[in-house]
C-alpha positions as CSV (number, residue, x, y, z in Angstrom):
1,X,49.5,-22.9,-13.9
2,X,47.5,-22.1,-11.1
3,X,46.3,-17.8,-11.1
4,X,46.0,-17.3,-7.1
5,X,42.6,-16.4,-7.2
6,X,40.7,-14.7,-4.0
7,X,38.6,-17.6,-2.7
8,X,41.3,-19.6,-2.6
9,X,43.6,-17.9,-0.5
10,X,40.9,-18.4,2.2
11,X,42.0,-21.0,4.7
12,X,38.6,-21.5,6.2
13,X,37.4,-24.8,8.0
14,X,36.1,-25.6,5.3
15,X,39.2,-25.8,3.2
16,X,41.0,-27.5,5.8
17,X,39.1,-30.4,5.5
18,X,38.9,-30.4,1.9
19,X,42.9,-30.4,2.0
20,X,43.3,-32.9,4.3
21,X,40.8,-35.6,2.2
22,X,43.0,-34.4,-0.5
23,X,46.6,-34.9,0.9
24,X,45.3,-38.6,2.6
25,X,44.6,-40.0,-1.3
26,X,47.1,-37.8,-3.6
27,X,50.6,-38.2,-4.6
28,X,52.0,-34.6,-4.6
29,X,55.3,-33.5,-6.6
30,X,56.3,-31.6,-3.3
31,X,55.3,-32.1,0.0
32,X,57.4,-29.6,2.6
33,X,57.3,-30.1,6.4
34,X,57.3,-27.1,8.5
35,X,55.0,-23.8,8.7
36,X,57.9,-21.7,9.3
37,X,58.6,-18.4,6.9
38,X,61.3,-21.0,5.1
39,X,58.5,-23.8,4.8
40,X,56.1,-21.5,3.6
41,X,57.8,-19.7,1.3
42,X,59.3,-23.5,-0.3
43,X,55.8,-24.5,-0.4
44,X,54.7,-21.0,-2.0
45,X,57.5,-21.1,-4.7
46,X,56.7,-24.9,-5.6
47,X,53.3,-24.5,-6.0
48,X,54.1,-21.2,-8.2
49,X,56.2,-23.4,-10.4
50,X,52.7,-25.0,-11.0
51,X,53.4,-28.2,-9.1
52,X,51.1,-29.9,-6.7
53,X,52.0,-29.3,-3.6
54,X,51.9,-30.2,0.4
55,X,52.5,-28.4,3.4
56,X,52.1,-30.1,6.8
57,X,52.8,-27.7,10.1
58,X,52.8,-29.3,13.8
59,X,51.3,-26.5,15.5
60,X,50.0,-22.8,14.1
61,X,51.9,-21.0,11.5
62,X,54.6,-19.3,12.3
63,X,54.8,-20.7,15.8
64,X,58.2,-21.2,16.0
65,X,60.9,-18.9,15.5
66,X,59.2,-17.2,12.8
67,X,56.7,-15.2,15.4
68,X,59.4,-14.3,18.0
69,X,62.3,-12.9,15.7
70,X,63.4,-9.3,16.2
71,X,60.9,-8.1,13.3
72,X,63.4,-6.7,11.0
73,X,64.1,-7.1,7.7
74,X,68.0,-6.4,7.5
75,X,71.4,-7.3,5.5
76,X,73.0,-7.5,9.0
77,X,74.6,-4.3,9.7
78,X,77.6,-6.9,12.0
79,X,78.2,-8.9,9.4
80,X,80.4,-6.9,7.4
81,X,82.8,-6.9,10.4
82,X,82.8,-10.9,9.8
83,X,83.7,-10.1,6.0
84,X,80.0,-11.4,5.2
85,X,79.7,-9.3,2.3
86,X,77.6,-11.7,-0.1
87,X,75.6,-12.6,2.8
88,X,74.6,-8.7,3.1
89,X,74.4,-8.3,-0.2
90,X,72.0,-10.9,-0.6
91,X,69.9,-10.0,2.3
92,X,69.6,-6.7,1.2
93,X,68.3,-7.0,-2.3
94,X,65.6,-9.3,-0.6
95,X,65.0,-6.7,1.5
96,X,64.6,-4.5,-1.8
97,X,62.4,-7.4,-3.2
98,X,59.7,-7.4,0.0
99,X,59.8,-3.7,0.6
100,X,59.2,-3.0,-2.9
101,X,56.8,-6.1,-4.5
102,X,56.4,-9.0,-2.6
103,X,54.6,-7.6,0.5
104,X,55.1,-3.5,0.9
105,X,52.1,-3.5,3.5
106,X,54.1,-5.4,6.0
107,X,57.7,-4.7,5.3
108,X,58.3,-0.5,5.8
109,X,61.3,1.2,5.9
110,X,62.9,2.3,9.3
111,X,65.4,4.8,10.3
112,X,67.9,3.4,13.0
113,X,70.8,5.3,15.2
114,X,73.9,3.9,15.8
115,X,75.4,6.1,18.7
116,X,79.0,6.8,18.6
117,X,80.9,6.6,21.5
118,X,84.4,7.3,21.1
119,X,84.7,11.1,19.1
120,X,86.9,10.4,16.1
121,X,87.7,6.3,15.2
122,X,84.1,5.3,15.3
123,X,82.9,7.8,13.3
124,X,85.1,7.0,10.6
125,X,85.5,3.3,10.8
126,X,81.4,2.1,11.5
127,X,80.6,5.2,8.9
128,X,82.6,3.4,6.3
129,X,80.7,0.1,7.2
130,X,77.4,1.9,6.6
131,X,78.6,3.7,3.5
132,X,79.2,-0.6,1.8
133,X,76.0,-1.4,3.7
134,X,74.5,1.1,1.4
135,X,76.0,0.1,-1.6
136,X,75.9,-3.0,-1.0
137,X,72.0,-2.6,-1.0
138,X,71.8,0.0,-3.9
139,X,69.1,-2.2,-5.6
140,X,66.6,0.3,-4.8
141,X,64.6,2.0,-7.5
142,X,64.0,5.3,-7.5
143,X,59.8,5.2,-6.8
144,X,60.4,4.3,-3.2
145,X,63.9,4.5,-2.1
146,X,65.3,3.5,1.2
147,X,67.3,6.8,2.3
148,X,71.1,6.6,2.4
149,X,72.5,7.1,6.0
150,X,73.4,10.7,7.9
151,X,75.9,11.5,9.8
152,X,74.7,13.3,12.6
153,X,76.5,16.1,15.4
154,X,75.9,15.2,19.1
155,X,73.0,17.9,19.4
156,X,71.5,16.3,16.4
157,X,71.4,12.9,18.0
158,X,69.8,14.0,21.0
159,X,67.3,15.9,19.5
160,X,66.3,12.7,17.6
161,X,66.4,10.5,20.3
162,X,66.2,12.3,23.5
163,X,66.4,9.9,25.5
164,X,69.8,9.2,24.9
165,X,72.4,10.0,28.0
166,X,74.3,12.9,26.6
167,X,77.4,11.4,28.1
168,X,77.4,8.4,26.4
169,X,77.0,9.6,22.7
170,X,79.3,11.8,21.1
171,X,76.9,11.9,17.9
172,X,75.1,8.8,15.7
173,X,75.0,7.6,12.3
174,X,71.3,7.3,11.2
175,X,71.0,4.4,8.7
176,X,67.8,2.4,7.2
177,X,66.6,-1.2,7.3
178,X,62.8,-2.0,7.5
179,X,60.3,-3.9,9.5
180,X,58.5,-7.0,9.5
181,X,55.6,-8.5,11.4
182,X,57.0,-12.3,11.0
183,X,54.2,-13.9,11.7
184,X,51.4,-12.1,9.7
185,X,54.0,-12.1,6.7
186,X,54.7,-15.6,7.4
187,X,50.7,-16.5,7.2
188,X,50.7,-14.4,3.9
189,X,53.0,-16.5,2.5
190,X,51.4,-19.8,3.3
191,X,48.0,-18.1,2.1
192,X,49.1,-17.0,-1.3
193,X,50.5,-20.9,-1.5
194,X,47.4,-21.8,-0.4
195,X,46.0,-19.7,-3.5
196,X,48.3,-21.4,-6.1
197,X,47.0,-24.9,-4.8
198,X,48.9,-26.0,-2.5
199,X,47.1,-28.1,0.4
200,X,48.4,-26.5,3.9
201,X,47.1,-28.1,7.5
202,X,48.2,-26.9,10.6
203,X,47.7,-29.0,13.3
204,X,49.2,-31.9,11.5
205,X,52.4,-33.6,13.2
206,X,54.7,-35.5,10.7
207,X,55.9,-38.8,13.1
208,X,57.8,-41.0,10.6
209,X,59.4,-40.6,7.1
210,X,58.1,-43.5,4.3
211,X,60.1,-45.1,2.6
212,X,60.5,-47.1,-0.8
213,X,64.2,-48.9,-0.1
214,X,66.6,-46.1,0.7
215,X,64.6,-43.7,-0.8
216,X,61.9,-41.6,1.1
217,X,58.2,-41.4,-0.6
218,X,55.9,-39.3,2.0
219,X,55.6,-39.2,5.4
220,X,53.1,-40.4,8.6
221,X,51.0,-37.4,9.8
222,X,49.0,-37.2,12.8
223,X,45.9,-34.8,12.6
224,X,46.2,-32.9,16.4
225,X,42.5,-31.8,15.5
226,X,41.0,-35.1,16.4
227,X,43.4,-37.7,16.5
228,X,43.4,-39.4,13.7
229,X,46.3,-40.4,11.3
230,X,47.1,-40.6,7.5
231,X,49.5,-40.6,5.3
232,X,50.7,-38.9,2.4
233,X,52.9,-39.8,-0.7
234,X,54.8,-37.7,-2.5
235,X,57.7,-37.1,-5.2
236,X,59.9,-35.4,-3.0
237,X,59.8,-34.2,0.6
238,X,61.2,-30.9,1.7
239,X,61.8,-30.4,5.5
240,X,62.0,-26.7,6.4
241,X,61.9,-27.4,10.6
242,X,64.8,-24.9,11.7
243,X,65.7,-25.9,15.0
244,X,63.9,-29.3,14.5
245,X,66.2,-30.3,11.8
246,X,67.7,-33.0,13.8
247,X,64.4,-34.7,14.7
248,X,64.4,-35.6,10.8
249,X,67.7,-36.6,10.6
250,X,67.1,-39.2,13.5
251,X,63.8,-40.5,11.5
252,X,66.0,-41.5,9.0
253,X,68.8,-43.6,11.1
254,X,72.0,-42.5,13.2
255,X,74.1,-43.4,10.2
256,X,72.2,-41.1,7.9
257,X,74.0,-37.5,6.6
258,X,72.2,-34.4,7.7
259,X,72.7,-31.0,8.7
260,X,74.3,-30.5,12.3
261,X,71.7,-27.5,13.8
262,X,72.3,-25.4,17.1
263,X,69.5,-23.4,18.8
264,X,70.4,-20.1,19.8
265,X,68.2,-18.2,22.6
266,X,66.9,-14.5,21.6
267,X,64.7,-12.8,24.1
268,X,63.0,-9.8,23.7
269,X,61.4,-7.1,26.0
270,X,57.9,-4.7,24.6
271,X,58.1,-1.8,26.3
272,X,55.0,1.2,25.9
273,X,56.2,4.0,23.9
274,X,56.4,6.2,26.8
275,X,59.1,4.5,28.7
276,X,61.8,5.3,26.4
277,X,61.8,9.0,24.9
278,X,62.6,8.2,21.7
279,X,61.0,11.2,19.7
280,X,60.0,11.5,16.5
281,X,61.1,12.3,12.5
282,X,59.5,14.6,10.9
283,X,59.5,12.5,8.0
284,X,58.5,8.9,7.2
285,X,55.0,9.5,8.8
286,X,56.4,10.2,12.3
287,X,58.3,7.2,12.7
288,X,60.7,7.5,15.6
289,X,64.2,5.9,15.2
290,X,65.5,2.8,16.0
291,X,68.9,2.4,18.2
292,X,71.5,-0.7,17.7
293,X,74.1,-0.7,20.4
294,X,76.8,-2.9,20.4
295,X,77.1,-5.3,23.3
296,X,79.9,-8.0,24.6
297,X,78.8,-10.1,22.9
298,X,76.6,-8.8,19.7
299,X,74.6,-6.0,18.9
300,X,71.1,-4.7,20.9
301,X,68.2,-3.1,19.0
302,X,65.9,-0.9,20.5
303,X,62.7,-0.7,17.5
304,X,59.6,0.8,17.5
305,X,56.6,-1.0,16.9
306,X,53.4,0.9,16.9
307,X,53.2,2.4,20.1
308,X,55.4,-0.1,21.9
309,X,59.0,-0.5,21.8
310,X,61.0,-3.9,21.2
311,X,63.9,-4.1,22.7
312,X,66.3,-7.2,22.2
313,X,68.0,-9.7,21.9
314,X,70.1,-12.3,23.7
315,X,72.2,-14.7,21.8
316,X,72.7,-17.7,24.0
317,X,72.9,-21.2,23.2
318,X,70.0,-23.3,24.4
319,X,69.9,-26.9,24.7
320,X,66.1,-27.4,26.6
321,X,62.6,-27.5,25.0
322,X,62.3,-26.3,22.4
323,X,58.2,-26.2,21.6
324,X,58.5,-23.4,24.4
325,X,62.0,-21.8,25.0
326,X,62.0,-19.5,28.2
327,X,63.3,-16.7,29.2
328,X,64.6,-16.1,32.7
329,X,64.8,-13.2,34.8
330,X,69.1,-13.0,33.8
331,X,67.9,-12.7,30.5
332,X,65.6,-9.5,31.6
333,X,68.1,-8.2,33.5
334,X,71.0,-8.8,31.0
335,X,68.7,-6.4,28.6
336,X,67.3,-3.9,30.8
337,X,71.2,-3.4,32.1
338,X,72.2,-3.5,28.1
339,X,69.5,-0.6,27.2
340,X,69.7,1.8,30.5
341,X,73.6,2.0,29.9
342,X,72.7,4.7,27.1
343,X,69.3,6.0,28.4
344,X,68.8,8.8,30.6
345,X,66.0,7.1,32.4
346,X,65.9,3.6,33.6
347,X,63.6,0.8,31.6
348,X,62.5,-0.6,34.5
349,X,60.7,-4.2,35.3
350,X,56.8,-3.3,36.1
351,X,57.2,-1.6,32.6
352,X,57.4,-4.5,30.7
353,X,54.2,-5.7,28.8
354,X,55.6,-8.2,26.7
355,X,58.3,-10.7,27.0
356,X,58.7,-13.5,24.3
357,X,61.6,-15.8,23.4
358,X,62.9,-17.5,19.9
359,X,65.2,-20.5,18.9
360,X,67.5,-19.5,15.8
361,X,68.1,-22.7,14.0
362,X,72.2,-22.0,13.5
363,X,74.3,-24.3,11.3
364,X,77.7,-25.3,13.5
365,X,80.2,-27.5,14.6
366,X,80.1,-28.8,18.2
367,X,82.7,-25.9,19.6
368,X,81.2,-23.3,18.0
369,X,79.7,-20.0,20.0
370,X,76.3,-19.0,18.9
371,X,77.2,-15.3,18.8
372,X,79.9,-16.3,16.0
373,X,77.8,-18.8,14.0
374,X,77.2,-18.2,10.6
375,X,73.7,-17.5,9.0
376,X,74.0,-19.1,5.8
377,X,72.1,-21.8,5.0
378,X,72.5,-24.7,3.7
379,X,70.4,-27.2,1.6
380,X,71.6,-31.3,1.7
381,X,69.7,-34.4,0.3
382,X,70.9,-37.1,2.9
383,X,69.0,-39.6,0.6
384,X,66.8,-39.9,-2.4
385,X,63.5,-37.8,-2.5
386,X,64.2,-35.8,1.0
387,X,65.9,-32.6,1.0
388,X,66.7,-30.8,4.2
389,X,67.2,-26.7,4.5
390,X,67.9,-25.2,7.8
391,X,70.2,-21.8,9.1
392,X,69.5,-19.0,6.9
393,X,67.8,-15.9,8.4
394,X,64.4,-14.1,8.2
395,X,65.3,-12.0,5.5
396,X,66.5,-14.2,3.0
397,X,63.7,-17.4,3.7
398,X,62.6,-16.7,-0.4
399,X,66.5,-17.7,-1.5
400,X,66.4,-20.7,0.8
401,X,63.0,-21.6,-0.5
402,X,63.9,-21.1,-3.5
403,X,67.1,-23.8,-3.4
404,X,65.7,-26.4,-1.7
405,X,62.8,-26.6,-4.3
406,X,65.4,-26.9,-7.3
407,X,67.0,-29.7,-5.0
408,X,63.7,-31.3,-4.3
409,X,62.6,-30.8,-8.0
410,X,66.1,-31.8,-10.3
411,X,64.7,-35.2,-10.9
412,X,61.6,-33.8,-12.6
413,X,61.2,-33.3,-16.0
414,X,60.5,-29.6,-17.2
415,X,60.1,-28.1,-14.0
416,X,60.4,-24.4,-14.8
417,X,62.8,-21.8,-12.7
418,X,61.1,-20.0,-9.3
419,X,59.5,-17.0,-10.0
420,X,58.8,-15.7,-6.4
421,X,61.6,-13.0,-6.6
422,X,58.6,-10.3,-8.0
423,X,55.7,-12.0,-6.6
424,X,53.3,-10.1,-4.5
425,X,51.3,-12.1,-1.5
426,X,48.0,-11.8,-0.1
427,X,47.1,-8.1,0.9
428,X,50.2,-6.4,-1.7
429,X,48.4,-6.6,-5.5
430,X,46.9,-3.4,-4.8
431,X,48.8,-1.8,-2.0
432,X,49.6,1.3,-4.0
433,X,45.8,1.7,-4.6
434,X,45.1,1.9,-0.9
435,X,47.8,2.2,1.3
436,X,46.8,6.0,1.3
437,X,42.7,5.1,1.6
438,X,42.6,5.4,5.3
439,X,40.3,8.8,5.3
440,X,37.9,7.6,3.4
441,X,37.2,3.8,3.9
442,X,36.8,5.3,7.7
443,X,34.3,7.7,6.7
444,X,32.4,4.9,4.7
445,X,33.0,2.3,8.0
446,X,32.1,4.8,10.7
447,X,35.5,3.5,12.1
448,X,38.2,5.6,13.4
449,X,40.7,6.8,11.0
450,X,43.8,5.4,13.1
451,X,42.0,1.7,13.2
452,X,41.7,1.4,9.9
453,X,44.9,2.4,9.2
454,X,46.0,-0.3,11.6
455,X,44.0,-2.6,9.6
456,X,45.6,-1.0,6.4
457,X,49.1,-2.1,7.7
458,X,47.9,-5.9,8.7
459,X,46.3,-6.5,5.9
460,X,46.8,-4.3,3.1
461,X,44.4,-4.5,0.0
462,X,42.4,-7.4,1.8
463,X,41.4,-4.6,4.6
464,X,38.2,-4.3,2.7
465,X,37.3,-8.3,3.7
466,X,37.3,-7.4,7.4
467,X,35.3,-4.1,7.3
468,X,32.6,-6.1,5.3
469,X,32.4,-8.3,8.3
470,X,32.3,-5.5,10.9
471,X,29.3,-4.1,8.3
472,X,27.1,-7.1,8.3
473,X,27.3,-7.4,11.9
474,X,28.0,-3.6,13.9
475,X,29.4,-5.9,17.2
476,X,32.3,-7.2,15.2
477,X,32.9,-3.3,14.8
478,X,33.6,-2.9,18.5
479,X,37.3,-2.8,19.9
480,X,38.1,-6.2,21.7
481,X,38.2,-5.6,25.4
482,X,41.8,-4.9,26.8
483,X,43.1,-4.6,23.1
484,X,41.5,-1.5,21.9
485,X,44.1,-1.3,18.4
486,X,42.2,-4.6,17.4
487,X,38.4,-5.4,16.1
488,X,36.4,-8.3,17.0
489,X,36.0,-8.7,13.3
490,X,39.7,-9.7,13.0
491,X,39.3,-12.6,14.8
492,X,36.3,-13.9,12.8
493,X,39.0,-13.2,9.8
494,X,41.4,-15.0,11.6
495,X,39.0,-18.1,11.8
496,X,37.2,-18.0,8.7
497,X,40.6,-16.9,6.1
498,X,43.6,-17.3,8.1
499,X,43.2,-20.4,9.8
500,X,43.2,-19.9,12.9
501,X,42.2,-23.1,15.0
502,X,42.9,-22.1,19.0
503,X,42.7,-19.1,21.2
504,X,46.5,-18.8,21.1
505,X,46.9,-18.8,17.8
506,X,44.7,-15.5,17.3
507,X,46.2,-14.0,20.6
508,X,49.8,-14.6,20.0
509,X,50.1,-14.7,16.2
510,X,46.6,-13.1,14.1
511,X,47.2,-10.4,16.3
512,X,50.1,-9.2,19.0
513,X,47.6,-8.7,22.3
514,X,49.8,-11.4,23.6
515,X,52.9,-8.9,23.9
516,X,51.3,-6.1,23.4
517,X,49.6,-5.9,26.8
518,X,50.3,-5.8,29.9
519,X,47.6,-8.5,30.5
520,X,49.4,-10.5,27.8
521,X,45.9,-11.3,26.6
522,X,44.1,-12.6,29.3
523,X,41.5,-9.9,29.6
524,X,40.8,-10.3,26.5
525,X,41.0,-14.0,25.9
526,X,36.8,-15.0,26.7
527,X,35.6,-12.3,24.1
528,X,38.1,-13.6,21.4
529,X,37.3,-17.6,22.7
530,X,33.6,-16.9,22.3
531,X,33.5,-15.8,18.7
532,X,35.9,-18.1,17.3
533,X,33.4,-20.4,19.5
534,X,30.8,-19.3,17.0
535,X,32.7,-20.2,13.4
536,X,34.2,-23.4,15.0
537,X,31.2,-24.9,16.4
538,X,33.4,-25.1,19.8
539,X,30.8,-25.7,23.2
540,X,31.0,-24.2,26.6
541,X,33.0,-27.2,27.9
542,X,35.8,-26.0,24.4
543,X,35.6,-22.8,25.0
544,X,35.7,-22.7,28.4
545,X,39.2,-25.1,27.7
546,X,41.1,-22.9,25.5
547,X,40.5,-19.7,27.8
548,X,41.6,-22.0,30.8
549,X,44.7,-23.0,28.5
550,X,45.8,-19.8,27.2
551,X,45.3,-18.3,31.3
552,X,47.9,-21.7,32.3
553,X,50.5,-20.8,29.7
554,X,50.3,-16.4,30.7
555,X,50.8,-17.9,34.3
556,X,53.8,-20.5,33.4
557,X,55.7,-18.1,31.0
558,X,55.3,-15.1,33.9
559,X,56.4,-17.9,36.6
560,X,59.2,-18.6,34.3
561,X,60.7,-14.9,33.9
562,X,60.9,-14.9,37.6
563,X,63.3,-18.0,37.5
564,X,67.3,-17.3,37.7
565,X,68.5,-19.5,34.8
566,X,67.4,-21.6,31.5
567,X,67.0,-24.8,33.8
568,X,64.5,-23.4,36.1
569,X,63.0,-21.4,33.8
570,X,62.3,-23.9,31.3
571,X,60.8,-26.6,33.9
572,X,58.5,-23.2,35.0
573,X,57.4,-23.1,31.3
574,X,56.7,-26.3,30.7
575,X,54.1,-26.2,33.7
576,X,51.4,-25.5,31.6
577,X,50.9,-28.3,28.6
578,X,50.4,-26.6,24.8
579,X,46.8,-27.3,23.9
580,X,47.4,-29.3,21.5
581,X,49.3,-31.7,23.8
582,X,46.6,-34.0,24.7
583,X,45.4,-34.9,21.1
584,X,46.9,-37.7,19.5
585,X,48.7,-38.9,22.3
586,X,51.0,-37.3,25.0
587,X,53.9,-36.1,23.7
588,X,54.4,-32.1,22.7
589,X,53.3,-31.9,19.0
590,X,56.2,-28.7,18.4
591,X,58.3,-31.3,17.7
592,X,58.6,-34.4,15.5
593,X,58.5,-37.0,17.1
594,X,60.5,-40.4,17.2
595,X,57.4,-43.2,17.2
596,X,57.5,-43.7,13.7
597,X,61.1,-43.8,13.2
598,X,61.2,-47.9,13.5
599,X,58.4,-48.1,10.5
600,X,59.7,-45.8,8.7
601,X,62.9,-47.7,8.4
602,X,61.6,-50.3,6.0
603,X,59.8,-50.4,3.2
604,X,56.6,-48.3,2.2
């Protein structure tokens, strides 16, 4: 079985070519489409089970909805009023699992407030839902525990959140979940993969499904990084492509069983920390709380996250592109309205840094609302050697990985169970050695205290790998311009052990400036451009290409946040092509395309 070693977590140029020549002449046991958390984390628990392993992703890791979820891990608190109970149950003992093993440096617990409205009924009926939300997760062990919730007096509420209107609370219930950055923990994932064996690309768009009579044996790729094609055999395929499920399902024929998906819209707002007074705990590090209100139609979190607040989402069903789902200026104002019902001042427009918007890939029936839709997932094998897994949530993507390898794996012979349940990624081996090493690896860097603690919390045991950088070479030391909370030496980390392969993938998903600035990343885009220049051999005509890119889609998604509903802002969105687009012919490489679904009809 393969040990996970170090050097071969790093997904460096170098090792992308290496496993692309490898995928183009092997037959792997498991070959998984779609660089999602769910994707990763199948690919990650095959290759675990010592098998060989594929994974193919269209664009960057993480690029769909596993970079622009809420950034919780959570049971879901409104489930229980659905009766969802092993749903929360589950959730919360993975929950247990990632705060606890399987990544502690990017999962931490956080305290929320659910404000009580009405004096006597609430208290009583949501404090007996939190009361079963806390047993329900009692998995817990005692060397770091999740706190049970509080119930808290009026005065008490607002002197934890003072920013609360004191008419509109009558006290709170504090309650914990935790907090994720998706997309760095979905990169972990694929990079511990990556260090069992498996072969990952980005960058590589599946366009047809091969087939040995009825049954499918690999799939058609097209390399986005310079047009080529290949393909690759394998035992059985796994495709983990959320709100892309039905693109699959069509590459295999009309008449073909598969999972019916809907795309619900979630838009979020980032806020600085100063526009909401949100104050602080004394313990937990400082960490202020978290709100969830309800709403019409669901439930609104407002969540710190560093010195921003996120505050989201919508739930609306969305039928458009889905590469690039928009959100319009009724989803802004549906929000800001939401959020200033309860707040004694007024979130208002020209404080928003951040906007960004997510597809949840939602298993239903044709009549269905997406505020009501279950998220369960499900796992099917429409036909020999392809198993498809879609709903599910962010939380429990290890559980769905986890089934839709045994499916993909109950032909082979001896295959043993998945063992990810107490498996630590990339950056958690030796978190309890140095999660408290701040003080002194700054005093050794002659970086401030509070970046390396940043760095601590992005990349947890690995930290050490980007301060060596920064010490061969004292400019990658220096704060990127318009980002100060970031190093140039992440993004040559980014390039040369996460791999990253465009400007937007180190803006939007290495890193946050994309949301976590007002300039969404533009200032800071031909600094970042020109040292990922220098590791990727790009010239001035590339370089100058990607900053042009990444400027075009800022402008398009602003233009489309000013537009009054999904159509217009959608068409304002799609104004500025992905930069991948034009490699490998026309069509958007999110999604999988339909050109090979004639070949892949027939035989191998």
């Amino acid at each position: 079985m393969h040990t996970g070693t170090t050097d071969r977590t790093l997904l460096s140029p170098a090792r992308r070519r290496a496993d692309r020549d490898r995928l183009a002449t092997e037959v792997v046991d498991v070959l998984v489409i779609g660089g999602g958390v769910t994707g990763a984390g199948a690919a990650l628990d095959a290759a675990s089970r010592g098998l060989t392993v594929g994974l193919l992703e269209a664009r960057d890791f993480a690029a769909g909805t596993s970079s622009r979820s809420s950034k919780l891990i959570h049971g879901g608190l409104r489930y229980l009023e659905q009766l969802a109970f092993p749903l929360v149950h589950e959730a919360l003992h993975e929950r247990a699992r990632l705060v606890q093993t399987i990544a502690p440096h990017l999962v931490r617990p956080l305290p929320f407030l659910l404000p009580l409205t009405a004096p006597v009924w609430q208290r009583a009926y949501f404090g007996a839902g939190v009361a079963l939300y806390d047993v329900l997760g009692a998995a817990f062990t005692s060397h770091r525990p999740i706190p049970h919730h509080r119930h808290l007096s009026r005065t008490a509420t607002l002197e934890a959140f003072p920013g609360l209107r004191r008419d509109a609370v009558h006290g709170a219930i504090r309650y914990w979940d935790a907090q994720v950055d998706d997309a760095r923990h979905t990169l972990a994932v694929v990079r511990t993969a990556a260090g069992y064996g498996a072969r990952v690309l980005s960058s590589a768009r599946v366009t047809g499904l091969l087939r040995n009579g009825s049954t499918v044996v690999g799939v058609r790729v097209a390399d986005l990084t310079d047009g080529s094609t290949f393909t690759v055999r394998a035992r059985s395929v796994v495709a983990a492509t959320g709100v892309w499920s039905d693109d699959v399902g069509r590459m295999l024929g009309d008449d073909a069983p598969s999972l019916k998906v809907r795309a619900s819209k979630g838009v979020h707002l980032v806020v600085p920390r100063s526009a909401i007074d949100g104050g602080a705990l004394a313990t937990a590090g400082g960490t202020p709380d978290g709100l969830i209100l309800r709403t019409p139609t669901s439930v609104l979190f407002v969540i710190p996250w560093g010195e921003e607040w996120i505050v989201g989402t919508t739930d609306t069903p969305w039928k458009l592109d889905r590469d690039h789902p928009a959100a319009s200026s009724a989803d802004i104002a549906y929000l800001l309205d939401q959020v200033n019902r309860v707040l004694t001042r007024p979130v208002t427009t020209d404080q928003i840094l951040g906007v960004y918007a997510g597809l949840r890939p939602l298993l239903a029936g044709e009549s269905d609302d997406t505020s009501r839709l279950s998220r369960e997932h499900a796992v099917v094998t429409p036909v020999p050697g392809l198993v498809l897994v879609a709903g599910g949530k962010y939380t429990t993507y290890r559980v769905m990985a986890e089934d839709a390898v045994d499916a993909a794996v109950a032909g082979l012979p001896g295959v043993p169970p998945s063992r990810t349940a107490h498996l630590p990624l990339v950056g958690a081996h030796r978190w309890a050695q140095v999660r408290g090493t701040a003080a002194a690896l700054a005093a050794r860097s002659g970086l401030p205290e509070a970046a390396v603690e940043r760095l601590l919390h992005r990349h947890g045991d690995r930290t050490a790998d980007v301060l060596a950088l920064a010490a061969a070479d004292p400019d990658l030391a220096a704060p990127l311009p318009g980002a100060p909370d970031y190093l140039a030496a992440e993004v040559v980390h980014a390039v040369t052990a996460e791999g990253a392969l465009h400007l937007d993938d180190v803006l939007t998903r290495r890193t946050r400036i994309s949301i976590e600035t007002g300039h969404r990343g533009v200032e800071t885009a031909p600094r970042v451009a020109a040292l990922m220049a220098r590791e990727l051999g790009w010239d001035a005509e590339r370089t100058d290409r990607e900053v042009e890119h990444y400027a075009a889609r800022v402008d398009a998604e602003r233009e489309s946040q000013r537009m009054p509903d999904d159509r217009t802002a959608d068409a304002a969105r799609l104004g500025a092509p992905d930069v991948r687009a034009g490699v490998a012919g026309g069509s958007p490489e999110g999604r999988l395309v339909q050109e090979g679904r004639a070949a892949s009809a027939g035989g191998s």
